[in-house]
LUMMAR-564432 format. One line per field, with one value per residue: residue number from 1; residue in one letter; x, y, z of N, C-alpha, C in turn. Coordinates in steps of 0.1 Angstrom, whole numbers. Layout:
N
seq	[NUM ...]
type	[A ...]
n_east	[X ...]
n_north	[Y ...]
n_up	[Z ...]
ca_east	[X ...]
ca_north	[Y ...]
ca_up	[Z ...]
c_east	[X ...]
c_north	[Y ...]
c_up	[Z ...]
This chain:
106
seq	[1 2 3 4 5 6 7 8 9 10 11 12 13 14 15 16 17 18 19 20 21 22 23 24 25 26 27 28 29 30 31 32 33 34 35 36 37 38 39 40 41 42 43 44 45 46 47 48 49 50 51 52 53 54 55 56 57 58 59 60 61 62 63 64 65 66 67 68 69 70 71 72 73 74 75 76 77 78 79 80 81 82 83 84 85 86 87 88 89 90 91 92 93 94 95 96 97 98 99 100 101 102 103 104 105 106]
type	[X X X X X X X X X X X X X X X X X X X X X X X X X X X X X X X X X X X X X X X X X X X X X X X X X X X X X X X X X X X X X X X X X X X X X X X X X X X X X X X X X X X X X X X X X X X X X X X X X X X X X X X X X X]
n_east	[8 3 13 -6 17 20 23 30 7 -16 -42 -60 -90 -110 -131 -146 -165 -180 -210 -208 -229 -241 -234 -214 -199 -178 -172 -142 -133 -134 -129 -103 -100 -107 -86 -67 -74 -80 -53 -42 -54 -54 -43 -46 -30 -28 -38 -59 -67 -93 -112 -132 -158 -171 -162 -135 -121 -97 -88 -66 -62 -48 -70 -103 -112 -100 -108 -136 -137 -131 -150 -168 -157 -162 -161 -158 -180 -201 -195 -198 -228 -231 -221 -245 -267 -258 -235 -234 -249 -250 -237 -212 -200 -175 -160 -128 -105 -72 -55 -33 -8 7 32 48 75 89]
n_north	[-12 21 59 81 99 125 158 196 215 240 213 184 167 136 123 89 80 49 23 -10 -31 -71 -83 -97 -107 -98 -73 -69 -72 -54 -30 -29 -24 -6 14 9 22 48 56 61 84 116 138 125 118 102 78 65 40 28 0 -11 -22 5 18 40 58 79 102 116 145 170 192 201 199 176 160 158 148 122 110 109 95 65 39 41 49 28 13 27 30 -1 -2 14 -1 -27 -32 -13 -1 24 55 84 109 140 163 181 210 204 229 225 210 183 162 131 110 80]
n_up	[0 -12 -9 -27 -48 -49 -73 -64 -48 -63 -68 -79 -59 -61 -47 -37 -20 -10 -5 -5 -20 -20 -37 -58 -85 -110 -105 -90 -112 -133 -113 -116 -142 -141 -125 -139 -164 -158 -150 -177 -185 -197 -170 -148 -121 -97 -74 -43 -20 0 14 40 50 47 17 7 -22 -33 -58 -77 -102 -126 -137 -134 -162 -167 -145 -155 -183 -177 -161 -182 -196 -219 -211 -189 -179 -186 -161 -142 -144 -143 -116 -99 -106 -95 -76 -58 -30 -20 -28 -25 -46 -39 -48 -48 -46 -39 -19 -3 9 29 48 57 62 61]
ca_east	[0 15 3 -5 29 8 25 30 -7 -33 -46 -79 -88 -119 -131 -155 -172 -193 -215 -211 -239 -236 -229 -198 -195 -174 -165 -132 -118 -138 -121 -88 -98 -107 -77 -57 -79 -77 -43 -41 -63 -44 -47 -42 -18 -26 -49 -55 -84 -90 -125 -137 -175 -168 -151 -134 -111 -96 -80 -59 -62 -45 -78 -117 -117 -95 -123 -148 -134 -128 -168 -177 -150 -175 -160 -158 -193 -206 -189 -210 -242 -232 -219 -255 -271 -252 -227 -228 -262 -252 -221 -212 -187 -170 -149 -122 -95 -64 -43 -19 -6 21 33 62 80 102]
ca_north	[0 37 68 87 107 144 175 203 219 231 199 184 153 130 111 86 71 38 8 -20 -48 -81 -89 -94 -107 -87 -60 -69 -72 -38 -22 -31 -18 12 20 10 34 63 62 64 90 132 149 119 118 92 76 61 34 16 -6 -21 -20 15 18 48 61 91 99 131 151 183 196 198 195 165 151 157 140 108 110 108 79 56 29 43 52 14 6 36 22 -16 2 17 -10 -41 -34 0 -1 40 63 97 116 148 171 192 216 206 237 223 193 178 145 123 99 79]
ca_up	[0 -12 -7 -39 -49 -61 -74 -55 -52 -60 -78 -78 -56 -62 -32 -39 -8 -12 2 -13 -22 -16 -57 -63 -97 -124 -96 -91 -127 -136 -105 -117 -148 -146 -123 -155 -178 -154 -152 -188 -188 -195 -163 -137 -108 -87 -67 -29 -18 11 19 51 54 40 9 1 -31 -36 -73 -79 -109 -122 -132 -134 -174 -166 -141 -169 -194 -171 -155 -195 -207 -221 -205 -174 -178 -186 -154 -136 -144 -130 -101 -95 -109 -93 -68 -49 -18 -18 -25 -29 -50 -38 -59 -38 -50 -30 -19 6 13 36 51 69 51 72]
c_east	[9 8 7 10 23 21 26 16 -6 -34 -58 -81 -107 -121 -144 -159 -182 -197 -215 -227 -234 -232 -214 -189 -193 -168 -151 -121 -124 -129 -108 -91 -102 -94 -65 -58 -73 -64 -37 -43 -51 -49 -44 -32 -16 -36 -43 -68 -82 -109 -126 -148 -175 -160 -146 -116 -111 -87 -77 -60 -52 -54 -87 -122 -110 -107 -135 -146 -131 -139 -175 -167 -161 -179 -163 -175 -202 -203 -196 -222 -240 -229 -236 -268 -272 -247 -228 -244 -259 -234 -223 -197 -187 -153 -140 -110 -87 -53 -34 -17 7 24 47 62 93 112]
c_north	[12 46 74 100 123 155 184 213 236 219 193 173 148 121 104 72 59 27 5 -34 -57 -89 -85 -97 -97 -70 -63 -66 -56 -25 -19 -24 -3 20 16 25 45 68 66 81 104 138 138 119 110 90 64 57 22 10 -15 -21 -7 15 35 52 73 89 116 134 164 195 196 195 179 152 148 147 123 105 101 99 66 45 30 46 37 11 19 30 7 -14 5 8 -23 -42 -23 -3 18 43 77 105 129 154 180 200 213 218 237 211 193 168 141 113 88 71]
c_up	[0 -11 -19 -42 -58 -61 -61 -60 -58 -73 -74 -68 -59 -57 -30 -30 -10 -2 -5 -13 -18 -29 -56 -83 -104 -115 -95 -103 -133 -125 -110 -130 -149 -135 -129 -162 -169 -156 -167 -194 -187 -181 -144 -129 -102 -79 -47 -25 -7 14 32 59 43 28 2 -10 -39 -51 -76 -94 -114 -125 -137 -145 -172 -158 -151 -181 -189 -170 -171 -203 -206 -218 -189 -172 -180 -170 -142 -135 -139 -118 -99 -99 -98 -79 -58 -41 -21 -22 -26 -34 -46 -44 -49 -48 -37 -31 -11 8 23 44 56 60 63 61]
């Protein structure tokens, strides 16, 4: 487990809180993929997810046309709809502008 390596701010973060269902088929290999695509994706940085009852995952940006254009990759958008479909009981996405950051490294 790493912690996301971001720029020096401001930069965007996208922190997307969920319950899960009790379905599990096809969640796994879709997870993995779309934190392939995103990285792919212009504007990415990095991301940071941890689940236990709660599931939450944050994904850095450098900025909001960059979120836009991920929200509306078509794939990532098929994999939206099985989430609210299939897999997610509730979530909630929140958009932040990070302007500071700072941390320990040992």
């Amino acid at each position: 487990m790493t912690i996301a390596n971001t720029p020096e701010p401001p930069y965007y973060a996208v922190i997307f809180t969920s319950v899960r269902t009790f379905e599990k088929e096809g969640y796994e290999d879709t997870a993995e993929r779309m934190v392939k695509l995103a990285a792919q994706q212009d504007g990415y940085l990095g991301h940071e997810s941890a689940r236990e009852g709660l599931g939450i995952t944050v994904s850095y940006w450098t900025s909001l046309d960059a979120i836009r254009a991920w929200k509306m990759n078509t794939e990532h958008l098929l994999a939206q709809k099985h989430g609210r479909d299939r897999w997610y009981q509730s979530y909630k996405t929140r958009i932040c502008k990070v302007e500071r950051d700072y941390g320990f490294d040992m």
